[in-house]
C-alpha positions as a Markdown table, in Angstrom:
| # | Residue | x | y | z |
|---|---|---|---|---|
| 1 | Unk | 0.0 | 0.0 | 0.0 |
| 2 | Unk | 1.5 | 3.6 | -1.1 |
| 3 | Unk | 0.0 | 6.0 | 1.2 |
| 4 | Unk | 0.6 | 10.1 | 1.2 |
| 5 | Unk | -0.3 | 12.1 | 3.8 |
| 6 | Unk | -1.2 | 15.6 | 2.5 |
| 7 | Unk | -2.6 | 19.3 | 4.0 |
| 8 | Unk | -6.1 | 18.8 | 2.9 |
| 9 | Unk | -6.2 | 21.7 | 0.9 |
| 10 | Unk | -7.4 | 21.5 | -3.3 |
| 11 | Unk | -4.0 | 22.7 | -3.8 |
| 12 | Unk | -2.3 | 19.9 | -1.5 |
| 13 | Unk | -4.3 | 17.7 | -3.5 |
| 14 | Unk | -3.2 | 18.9 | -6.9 |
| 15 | Unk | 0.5 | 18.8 | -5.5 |
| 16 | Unk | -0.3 | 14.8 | -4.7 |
| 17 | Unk | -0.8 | 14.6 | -8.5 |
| 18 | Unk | 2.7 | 16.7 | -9.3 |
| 19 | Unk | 4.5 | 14.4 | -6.9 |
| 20 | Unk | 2.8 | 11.3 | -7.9 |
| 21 | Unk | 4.2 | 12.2 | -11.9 |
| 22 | Unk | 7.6 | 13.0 | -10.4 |
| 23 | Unk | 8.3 | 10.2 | -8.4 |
| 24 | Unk | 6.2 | 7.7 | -10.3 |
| 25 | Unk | 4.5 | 6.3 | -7.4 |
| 26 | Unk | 0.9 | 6.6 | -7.7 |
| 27 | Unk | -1.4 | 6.4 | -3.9 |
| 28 | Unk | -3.9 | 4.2 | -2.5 |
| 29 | Unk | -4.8 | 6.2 | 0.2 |
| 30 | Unk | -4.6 | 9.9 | 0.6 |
| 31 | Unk | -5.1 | 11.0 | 3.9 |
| 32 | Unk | -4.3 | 14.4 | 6.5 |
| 33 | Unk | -2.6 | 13.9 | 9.5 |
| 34 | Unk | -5.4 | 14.0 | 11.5 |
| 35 | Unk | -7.3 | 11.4 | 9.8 |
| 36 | Unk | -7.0 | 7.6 | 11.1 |
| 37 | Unk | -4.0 | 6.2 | 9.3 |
| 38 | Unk | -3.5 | 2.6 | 8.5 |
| 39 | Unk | -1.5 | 0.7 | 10.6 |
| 40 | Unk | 1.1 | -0.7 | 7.6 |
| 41 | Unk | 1.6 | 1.0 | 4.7 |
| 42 | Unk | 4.9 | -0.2 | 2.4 |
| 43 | Unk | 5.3 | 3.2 | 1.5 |
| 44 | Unk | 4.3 | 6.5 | 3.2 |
| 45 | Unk | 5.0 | 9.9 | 1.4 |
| 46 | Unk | 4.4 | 13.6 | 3.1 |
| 47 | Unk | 3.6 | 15.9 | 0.3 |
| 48 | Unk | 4.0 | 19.4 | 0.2 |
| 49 | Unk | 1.8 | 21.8 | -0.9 |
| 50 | Unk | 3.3 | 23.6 | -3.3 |
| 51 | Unk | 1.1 | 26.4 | -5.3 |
| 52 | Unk | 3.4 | 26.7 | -8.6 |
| 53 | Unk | 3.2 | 22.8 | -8.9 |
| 54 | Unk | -0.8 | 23.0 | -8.2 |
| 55 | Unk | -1.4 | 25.9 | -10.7 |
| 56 | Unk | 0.9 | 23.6 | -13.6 |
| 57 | Unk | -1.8 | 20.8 | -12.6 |
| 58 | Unk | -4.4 | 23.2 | -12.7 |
| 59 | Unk | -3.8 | 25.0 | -16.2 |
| 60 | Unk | -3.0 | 21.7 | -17.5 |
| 61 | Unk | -6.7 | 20.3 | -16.3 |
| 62 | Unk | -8.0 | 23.7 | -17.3 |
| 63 | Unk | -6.8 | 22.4 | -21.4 |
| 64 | Unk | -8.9 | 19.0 | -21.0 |
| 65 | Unk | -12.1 | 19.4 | -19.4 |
| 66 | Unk | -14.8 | 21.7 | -19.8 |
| 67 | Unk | -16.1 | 24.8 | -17.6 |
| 68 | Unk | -19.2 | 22.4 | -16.4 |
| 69 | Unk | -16.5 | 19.7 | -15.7 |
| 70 | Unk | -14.6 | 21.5 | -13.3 |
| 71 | Unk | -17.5 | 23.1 | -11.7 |
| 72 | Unk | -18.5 | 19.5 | -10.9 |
| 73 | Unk | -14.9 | 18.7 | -9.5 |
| 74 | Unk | -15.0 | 21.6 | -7.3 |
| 75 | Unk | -18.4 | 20.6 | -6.0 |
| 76 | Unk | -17.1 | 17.0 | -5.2 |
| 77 | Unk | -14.4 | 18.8 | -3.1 |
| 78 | Unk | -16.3 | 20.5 | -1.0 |
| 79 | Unk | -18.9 | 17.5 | -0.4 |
| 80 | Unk | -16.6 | 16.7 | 1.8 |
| 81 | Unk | -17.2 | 12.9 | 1.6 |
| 82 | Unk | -14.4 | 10.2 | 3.4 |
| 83 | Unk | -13.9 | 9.2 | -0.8 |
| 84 | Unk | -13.2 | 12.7 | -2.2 |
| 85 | Unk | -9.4 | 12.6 | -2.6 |
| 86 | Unk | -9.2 | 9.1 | -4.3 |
| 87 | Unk | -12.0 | 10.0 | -6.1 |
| 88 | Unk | -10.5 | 13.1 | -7.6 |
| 89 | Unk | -7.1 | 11.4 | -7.9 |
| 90 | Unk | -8.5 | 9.1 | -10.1 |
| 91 | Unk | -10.5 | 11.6 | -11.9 |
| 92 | Unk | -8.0 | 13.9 | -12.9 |
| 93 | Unk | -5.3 | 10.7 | -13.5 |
| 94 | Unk | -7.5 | 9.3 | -16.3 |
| 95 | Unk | -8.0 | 12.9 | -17.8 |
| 96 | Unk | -4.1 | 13.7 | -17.7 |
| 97 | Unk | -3.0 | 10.2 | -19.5 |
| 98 | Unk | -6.6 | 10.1 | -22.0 |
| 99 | Unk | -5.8 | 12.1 | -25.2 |
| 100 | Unk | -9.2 | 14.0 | -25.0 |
| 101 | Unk | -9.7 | 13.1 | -21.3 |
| 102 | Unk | -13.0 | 11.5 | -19.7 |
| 103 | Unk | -15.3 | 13.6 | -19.1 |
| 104 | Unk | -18.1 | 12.6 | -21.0 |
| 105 | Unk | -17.2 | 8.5 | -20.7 |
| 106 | Unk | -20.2 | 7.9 | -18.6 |
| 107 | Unk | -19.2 | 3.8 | -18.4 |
| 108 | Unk | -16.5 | 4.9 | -16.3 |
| 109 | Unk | -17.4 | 4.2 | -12.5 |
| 110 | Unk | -15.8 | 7.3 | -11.3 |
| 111 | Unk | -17.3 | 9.7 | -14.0 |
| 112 | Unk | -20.3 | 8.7 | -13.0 |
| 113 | Unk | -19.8 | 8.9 | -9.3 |
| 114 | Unk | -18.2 | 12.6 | -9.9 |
| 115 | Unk | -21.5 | 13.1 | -11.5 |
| 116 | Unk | -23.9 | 12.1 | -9.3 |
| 117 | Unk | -21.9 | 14.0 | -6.0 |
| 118 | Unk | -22.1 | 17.2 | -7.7 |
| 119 | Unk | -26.1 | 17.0 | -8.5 |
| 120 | Unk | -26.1 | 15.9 | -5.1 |
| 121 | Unk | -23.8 | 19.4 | -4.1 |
| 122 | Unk | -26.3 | 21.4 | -6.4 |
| 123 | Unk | -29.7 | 20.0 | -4.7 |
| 124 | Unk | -28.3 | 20.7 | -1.7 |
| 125 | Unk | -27.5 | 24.4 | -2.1 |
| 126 | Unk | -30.6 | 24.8 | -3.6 |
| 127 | Unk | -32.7 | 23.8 | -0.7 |
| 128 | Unk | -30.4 | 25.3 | 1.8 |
| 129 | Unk | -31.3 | 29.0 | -0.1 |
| 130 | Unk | -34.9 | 27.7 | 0.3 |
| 131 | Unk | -34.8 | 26.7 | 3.8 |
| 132 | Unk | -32.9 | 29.5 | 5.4 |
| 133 | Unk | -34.5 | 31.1 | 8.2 |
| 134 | Unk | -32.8 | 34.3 | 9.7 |
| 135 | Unk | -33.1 | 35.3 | 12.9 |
| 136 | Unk | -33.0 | 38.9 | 14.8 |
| 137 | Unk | -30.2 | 38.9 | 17.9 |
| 138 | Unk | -30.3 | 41.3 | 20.4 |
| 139 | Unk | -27.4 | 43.1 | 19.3 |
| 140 | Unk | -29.1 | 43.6 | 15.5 |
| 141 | Unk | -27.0 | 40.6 | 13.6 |
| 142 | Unk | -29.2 | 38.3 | 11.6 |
| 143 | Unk | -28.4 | 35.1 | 12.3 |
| 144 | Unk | -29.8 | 32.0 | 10.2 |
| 145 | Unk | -28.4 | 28.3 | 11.9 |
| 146 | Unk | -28.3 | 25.2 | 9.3 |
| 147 | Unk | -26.9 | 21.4 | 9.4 |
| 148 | Unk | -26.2 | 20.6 | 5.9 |
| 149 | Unk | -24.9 | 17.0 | 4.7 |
| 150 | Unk | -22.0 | 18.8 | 2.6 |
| 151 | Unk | -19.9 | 21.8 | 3.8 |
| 152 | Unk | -22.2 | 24.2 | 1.1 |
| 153 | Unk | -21.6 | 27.5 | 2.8 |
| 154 | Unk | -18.9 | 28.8 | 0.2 |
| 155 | Unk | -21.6 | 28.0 | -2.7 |
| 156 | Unk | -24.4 | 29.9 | -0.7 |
| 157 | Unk | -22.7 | 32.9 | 0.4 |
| 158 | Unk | -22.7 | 35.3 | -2.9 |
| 159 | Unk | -26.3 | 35.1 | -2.9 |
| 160 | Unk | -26.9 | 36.1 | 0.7 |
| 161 | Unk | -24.1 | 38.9 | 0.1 |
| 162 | Unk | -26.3 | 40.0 | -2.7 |
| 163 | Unk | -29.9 | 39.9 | -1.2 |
| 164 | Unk | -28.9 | 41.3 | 2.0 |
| 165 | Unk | -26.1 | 43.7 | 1.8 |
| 166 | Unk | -27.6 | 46.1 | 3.9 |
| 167 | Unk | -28.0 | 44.0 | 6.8 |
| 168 | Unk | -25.3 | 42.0 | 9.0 |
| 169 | Unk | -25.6 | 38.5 | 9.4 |
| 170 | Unk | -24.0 | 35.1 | 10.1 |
| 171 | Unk | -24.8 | 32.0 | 8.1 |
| 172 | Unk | -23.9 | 29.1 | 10.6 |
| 173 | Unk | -23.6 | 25.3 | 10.0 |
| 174 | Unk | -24.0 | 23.6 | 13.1 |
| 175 | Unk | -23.2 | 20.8 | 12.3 |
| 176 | Unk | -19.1 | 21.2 | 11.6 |
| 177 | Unk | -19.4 | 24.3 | 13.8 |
| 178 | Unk | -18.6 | 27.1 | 11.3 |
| 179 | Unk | -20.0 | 30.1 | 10.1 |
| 180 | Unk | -19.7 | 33.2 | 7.9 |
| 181 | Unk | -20.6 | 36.4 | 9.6 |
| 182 | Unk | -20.8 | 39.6 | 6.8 |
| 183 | Unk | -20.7 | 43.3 | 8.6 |
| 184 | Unk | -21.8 | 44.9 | 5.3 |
| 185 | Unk | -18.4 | 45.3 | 4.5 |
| 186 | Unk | -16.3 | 42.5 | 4.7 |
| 187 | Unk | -17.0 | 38.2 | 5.1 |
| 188 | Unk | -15.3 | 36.5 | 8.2 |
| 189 | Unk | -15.1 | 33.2 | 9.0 |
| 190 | Unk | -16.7 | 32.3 | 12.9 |
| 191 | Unk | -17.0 | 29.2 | 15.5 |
| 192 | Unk | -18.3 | 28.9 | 18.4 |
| 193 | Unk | -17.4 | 27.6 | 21.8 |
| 194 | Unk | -18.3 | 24.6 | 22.6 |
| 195 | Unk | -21.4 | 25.6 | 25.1 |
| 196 | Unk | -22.7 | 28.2 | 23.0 |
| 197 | Unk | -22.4 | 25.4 | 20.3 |
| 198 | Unk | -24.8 | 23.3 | 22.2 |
| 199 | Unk | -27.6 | 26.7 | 22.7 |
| 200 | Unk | -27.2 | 27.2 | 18.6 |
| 201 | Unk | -27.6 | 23.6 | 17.6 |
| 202 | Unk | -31.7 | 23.4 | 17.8 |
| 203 | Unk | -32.2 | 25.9 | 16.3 |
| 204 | Unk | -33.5 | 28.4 | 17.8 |
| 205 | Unk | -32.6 | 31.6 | 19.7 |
| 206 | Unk | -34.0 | 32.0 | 23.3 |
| 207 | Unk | -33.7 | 34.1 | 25.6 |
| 208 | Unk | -31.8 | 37.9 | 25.6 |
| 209 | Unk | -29.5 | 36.9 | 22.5 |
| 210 | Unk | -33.1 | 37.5 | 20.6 |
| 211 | Unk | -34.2 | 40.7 | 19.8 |
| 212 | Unk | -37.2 | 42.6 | 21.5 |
| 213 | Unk | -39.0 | 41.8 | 18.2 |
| 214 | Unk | -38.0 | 38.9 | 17.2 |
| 215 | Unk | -40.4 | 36.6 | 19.4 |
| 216 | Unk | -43.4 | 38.8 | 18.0 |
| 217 | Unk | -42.7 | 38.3 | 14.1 |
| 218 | Unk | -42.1 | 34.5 | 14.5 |
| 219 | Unk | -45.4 | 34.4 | 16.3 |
| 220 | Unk | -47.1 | 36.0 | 13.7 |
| 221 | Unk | -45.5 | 34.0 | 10.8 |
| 222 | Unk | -46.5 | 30.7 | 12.5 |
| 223 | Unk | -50.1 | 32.1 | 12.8 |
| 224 | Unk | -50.1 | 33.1 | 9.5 |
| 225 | Unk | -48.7 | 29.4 | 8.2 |
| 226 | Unk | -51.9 | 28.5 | 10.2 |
| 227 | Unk | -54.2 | 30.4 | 8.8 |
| 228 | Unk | -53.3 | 29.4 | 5.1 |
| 229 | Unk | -53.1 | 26.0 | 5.7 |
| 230 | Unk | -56.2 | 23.8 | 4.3 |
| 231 | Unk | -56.1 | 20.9 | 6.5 |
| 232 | Unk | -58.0 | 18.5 | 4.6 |
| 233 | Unk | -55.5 | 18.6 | 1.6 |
| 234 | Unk | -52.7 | 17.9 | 4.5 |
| 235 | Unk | -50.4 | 15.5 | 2.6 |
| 236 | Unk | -47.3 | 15.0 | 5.1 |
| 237 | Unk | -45.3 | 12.6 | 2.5 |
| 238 | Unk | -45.1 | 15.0 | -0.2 |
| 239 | Unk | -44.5 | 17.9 | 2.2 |
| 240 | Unk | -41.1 | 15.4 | 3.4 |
| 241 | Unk | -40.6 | 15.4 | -0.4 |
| 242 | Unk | -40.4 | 19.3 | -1.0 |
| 243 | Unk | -39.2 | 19.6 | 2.2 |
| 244 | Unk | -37.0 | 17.5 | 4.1 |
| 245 | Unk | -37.5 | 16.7 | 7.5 |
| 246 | Unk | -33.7 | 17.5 | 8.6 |
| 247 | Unk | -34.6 | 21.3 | 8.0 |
| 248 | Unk | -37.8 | 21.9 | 10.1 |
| 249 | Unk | -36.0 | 22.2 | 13.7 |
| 250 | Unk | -35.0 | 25.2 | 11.8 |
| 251 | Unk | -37.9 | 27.0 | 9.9 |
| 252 | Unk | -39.7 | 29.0 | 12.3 |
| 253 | Unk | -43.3 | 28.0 | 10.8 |
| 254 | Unk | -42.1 | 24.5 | 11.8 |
| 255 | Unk | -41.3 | 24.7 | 15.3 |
C-alpha cells in the first residue's frame, strides 16, 4: 500500500498529483494527519503543498475538461465525503494520461460517481437557499443556523451577500461548527465555543440573544402558516418530499 499524507487543501491535493508524476509512485490512500491512518503502509510519502506545482496541474486540467467539468470537480471537493481525494485522484489521472480526457465516458465508474456528488452538491445548495430562516439577535445581527450534509456555505454565500447587503448576518452550520458572519463590508469566518455550540444547535434563539422583536414576528409568521393552511389537503409525504424533515428544527413556521 503507497499511502501520502497531505494538508487537505485543493492545492495539496493537486501537488499529490505533481509528486505522484515525479516520483512515479501513484497512492492508494490519501489521507491528513489527523485522519486515522492505516496501521502498515509499504510506502508512506508527506507531500507538500506547493502552489506553482498545483497551478501547472491546474492550467493543465484547465486544457482537457470543460467549464461544467470543473465546476463538478470543485463541488465533489467540497462534499466533503471520506472518498473525495481518491475520487479526484482518479478523476483527474484518467483525464491527464486520456488524449481527449474522460469527461463525458459515462461507463467509467468514477465519472459517473463525480456526477452524481455534484447533483447531489447542487440540490443541496438549492434547498439550503430555500430553507434559510434568519433570525434577529439582540445586538441587531441576523443570524440563520443550518446542518447541511456537505460543507455548502462557500456555494451559498454570494447570494446572501447579494440579497442582503444592507443587513449584517451570520450564516452558521452547526453541524461542523462554522459560520460566515458579513458586517456589510467585509466576510469573516466564525465558530463557536463549545457551550454556545450546544444553545445554537436546535435551532432556535431564546432568551436575551433574541431581539425585543423577534419573538413577535415569529409568532405571527407561525399564525399566518396556520391560517393558510387547508387541513384537509394535508399530505405530510409529499411535504417530506419538498421539504425535508432534517430542515424543520430550523424553519420558524415548523417549530
Amino acid at each position: 500500500m503507497i499511502l501520502f499524507l497531505y494538508d487537505k487543501t485543493f492545492e495539496g491535493l493537486l501537488s499529490c498529483i505533481f509528486f505522484a508524476y515525479a516520483r512515479k509512485r501513484f497512492p492508494d490512500m490519501i489521507l491528513s494527519d489527523t485522519d486515522q491512518q492505516p496501521l502498515f503502509a509499504d510506502e508512506r510519502y508527506v507531500v507538500d503543498t506547493d502552489k506553482e506545482k498545483a497551478s501547472r496541474v491546474w492550467s493543465s486540467l484547465e486544457k482537457k475538461l470543460s467549464k461544467i467539468a470543473r465546476r463538478m470537480m470543485m463541488s465533489v471537493w467540497i462534499s466533503g465525503l471520506p472518498e473525495t481525494e481518491m475520487l479526484l485522484f482518479r478523476y483527474i489521472r484518467k483525464n491527464i494520461e486520456h488524449p481527449e480526457g474522460v469527461e463525458l465516458n459515462f461507463g467509467d465508474s468514477d465519472v459517473i460517481r463525480i456526477k452524481e456528488i455534484a447533483q447531489q452538491v447542487s440540490r443541496e445548495v438549492h434547498r439550503l437557499v430555500q430553507f434559510v430562516r434568519f433570525q434577529e439577535t439582540s445586538d441587531g445581527i441576523w443570524f440563520a443556523p443550518v446542518s447541511s450534509r456537505y460543507n455548502v456555505l462557500p456555494l451559498v454565500v454570494k447570494h446572501f451577500r447579494s440579497r442582503y447587503a444592507a443587513q449584517p448576518w451570520i450564516l452558521f452550520d452547526a453541524a461542523r461548527n462554522q459560520g460566515i458572519y458579513w458586517d456589510t463590508h467585509t466576510l469573516r469566518e466564525v465558530s463557536f465555543s463549545p457551550a454556545d455550540l450546544a444553545v445554537l444547535r436546535p435551532g432556535r434563539l431564546e432568551g436575551e440573544k433574541r431581539s425585543e422583536e423577534e419573538q413577535f414576528f415569529q409568532q405571527m409568521w407561525r399564525a399566518y402558516f396556520r391560517s393558510i393552511t387547508i387541513r384537509e389537503r394535508l399530505n405530510p409525504k409529499l411535504q417530506r418530499q419538498h421539504m425535508p424533515k432534517k430542515y424543520w428544527k430550523y424553519l420558524t413556521e415548523m417549530q
